[in-house]
N, C-alpha and C positions, 0 to 999 in steps of 0.2 A: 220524229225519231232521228236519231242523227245517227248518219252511215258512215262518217270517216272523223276523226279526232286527230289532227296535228298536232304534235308539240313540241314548243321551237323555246330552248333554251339561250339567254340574251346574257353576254356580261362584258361591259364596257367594251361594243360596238356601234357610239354610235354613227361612228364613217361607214357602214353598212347594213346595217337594221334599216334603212330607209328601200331599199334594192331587194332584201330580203323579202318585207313589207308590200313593195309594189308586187313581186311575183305571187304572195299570196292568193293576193288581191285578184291576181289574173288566173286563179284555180280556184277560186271563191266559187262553194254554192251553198242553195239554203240549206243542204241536209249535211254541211261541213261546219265543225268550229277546231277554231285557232286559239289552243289555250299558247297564252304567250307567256314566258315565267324568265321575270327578270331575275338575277341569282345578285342582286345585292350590289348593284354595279353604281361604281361613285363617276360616272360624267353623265352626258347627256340622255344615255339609253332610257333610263326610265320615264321620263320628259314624251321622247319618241311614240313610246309605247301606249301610255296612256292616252296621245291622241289615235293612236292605230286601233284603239280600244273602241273610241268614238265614231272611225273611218270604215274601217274594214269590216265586213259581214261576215258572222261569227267569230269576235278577237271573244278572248276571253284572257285579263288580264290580272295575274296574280305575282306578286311582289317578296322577294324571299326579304328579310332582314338579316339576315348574317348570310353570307356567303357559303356556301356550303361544296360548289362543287358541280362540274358534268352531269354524275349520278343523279346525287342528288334533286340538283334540279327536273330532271326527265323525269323521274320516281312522282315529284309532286306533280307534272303534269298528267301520267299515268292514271294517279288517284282522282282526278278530277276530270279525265276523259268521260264522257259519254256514248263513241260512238262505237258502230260495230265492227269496226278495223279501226286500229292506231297506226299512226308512222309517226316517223322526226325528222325535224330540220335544225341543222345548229343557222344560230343568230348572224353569222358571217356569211350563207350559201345562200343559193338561190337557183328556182326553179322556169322550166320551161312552160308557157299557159297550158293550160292542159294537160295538162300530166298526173295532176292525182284524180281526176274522172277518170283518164285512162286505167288506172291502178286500179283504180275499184273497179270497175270491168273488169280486168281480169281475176282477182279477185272472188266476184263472183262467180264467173265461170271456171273457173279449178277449183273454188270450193276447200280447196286447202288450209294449214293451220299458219303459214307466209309464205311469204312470195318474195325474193330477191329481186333488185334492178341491178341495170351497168350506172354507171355515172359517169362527167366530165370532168376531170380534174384541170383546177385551170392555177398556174403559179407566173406571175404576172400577165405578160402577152400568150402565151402558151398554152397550149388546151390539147389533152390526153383524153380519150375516150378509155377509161378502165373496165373490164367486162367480169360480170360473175367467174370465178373458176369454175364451172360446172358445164360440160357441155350439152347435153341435153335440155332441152330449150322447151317452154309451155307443155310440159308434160309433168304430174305429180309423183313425186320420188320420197323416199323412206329417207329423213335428215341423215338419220346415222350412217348409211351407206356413201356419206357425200364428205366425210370426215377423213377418210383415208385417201390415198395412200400418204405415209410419213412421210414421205422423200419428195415430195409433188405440193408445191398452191393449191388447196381444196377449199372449200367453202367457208370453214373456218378460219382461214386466212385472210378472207375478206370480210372483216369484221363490222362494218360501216353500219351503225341501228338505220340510219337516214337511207340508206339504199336497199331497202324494204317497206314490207306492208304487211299486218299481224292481226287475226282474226281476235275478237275477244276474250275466244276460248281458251286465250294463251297466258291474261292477266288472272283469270279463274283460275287456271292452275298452280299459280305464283313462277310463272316463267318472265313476264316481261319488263319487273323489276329488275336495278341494276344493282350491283354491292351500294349501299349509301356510303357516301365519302371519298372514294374512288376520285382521282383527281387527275389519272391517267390510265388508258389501256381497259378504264372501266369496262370497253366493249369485248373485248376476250375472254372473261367469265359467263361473260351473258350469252355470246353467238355459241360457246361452247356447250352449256346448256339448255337451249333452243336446239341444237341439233342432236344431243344424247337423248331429252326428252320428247320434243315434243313429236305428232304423230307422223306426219308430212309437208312439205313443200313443192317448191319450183321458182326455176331460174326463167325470168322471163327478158323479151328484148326492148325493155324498156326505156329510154334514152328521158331523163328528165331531171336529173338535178349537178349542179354546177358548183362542185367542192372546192373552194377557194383554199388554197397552200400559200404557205408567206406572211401569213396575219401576225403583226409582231408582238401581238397578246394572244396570241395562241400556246397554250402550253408548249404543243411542241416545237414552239421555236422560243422557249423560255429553260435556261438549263441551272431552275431551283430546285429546291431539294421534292419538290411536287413530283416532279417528275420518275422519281425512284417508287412512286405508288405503281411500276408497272413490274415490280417484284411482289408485291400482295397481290395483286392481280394475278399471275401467274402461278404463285404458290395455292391461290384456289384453284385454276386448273386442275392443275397436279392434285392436287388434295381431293377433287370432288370426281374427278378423272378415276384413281385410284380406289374408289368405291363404286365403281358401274361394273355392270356383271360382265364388259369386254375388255376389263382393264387392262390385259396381256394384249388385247392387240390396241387397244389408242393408247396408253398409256409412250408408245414408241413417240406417237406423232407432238402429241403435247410437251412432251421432253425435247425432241428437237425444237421444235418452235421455239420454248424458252433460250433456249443454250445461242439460240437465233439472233434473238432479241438482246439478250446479254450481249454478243458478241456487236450487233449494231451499237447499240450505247457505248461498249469501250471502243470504237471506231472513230465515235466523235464525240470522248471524251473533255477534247479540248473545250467544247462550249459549256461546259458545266464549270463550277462557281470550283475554285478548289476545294473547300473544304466537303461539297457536294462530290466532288468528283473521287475523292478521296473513301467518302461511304458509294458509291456506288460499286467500288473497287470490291472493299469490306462484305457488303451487304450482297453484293455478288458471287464474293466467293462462298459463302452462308448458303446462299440456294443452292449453288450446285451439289455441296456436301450434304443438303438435305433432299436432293433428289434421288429415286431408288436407284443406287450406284450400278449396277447391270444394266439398267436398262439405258443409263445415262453414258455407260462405257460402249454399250453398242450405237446411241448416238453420234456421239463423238469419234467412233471408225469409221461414221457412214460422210460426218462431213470433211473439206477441202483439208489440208494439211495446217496449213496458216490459221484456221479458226478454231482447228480443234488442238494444234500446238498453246494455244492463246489460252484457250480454257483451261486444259488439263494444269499448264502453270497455274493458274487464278484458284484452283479447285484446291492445290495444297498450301495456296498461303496461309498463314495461320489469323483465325479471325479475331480479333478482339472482342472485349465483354462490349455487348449493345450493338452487336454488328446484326441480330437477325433482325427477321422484316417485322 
């Protein structure tokens, strides 16, 4: 039987899928497999991969032919998991030995539907230890009550699928599927409902995976029009947010978060392509006009003067035809 299922989406790394690869290697057991799912990637990754297929004890190695995307690709390894917890790794990070036997221990002992890690964010020489928002530490908590407060970093803000561990019962429920096509931010639909749904959790002090920043095929440090998928993503928030039976109180927090996000992307507008930067302008002011406007007006009193000055202009420009998301 297989008690953990990895999966590590790959797309044109391969100056790190080899480091990736080794750390596997060194959390390697017999009752682990590594589905490894290349997303269609045109240099050397998929070369890499098919010997890691050969090498490493439980690869499990499948091949997208069209590129499809983040989601996407996690969705197919999803389907192909066997074990009785999943987690993820993207194809640029890399873990500590030992670290996903630790996880599964805890795991089993809390018994819960996931479990959060902290991680080490490392952007060249530099390494930041990032820590769950939650501070209640190896004790099982009700997700929903970890969602609040609006005005505060809560768990939902920490969106990271890879700094966690998800009992099976959560793919049974159709929770641990991502939006397919999602090409950015895909993780903000999904952490948000994981925490509306599913039963319970716990933040634990887990120290074990090594989020590399700076990858210059990383989307987010690509400013294509890809990047504006973190408006669809948000718009299901808001949309699937607005149908839970506590919509009057998260409905506050999801709106700010967005108005957030907006507000970081026109911060560093400059890296976007112009004519991208031009719809992100458009397509931005489109969501705020379709967010429920009371709740978005108490938003924007609550935030700094400067960001919510910025909005409130953006929200009455006038949109053009083709500007929604």
């Amino acid at each position: 039987m297989v008690k953990l299922s990895v999966i590590v989406p790959f797309y044109n790394v391969q100056q790190y899928a080899p480091d990736t690869l080794r750390s596997l290697k060194a959390n390697a057991r017999e009752d682990f497999e590594f589905i490894l799912v290349d997303d269609c990637s045109r240099d050397g990754t998929p070369e890499i991969l098919a010997r890691a297929e050969r090498e490493l004890p439980g690869a499990v190695y499948v091949r997208h032919e069209r590129n499809g995307g983040l989601a996407t690709a996690r969705n197919t390894g999803i389907d192909r998991a066997r074990g009785a917890y999943l987690t993820f790794l993207d194809g640029d990070d890399w873990l500590a030995p030992g670290y996903f036997p630790q996880a599964v221990s805890a795991m089993e002992e809390l018994g819960c539907d996931f479990i959060r890690t902290d991680h080490v964010q490392c952007t060249a020489r530099s390494r930041t230890v990032n820590r769950v928002p939650v501070g209640r530490r190896n004790v099982v908590l009700d997700p929903r009550e970890a969602i609040l407060p609006a005005d505060r970093s809560t768990s939902v803000d920490y969106a990271y699928a890879w700094a966690g561990f998800y009992h099976r019962r959560l793919v049974d429920k159709g929770l641990l599927h991502f939006t397919d096509g999602l090409r950015t931010a895909e993780d903000r639909p999904w952490i948000w409902k994981l925490h509306r749904e599913a039963e319970s959790f716990a933040a634990v002090s887990l120290l074990g995976v090594f989020y590399r920043r700076g990858v210059a095929s990383s989307l987010t440090q690509i400013g294509d029009v890809r990047q504006l998928d973190f408006i669809r993503a948000f718009d299901q928030v808001i949309a699937e947010t607005a149908q839970d039976r506590d919509a009057d109180q998260l409905l506050p927090k999801a709106v700010r978060t967005y108005c957030a996000i907006i507000s970081h992307h026109l911060g560093s507008i400059e890296r976007f392509e112009p004519a991208v930067a031009k719809k992100l302008k458009s397509m931005s002011a489109a969501a705020l006009r379709r967010m429920p406007q009371d709740v978005l007006d108490e938003a924007l009193d609550s935030m700094d003067l400067q960001r919510a000055t910025k909005l409130r202009r953006l929200r009455r420009r006038p949109a053009p035809a083709g500007a929604a998301a």
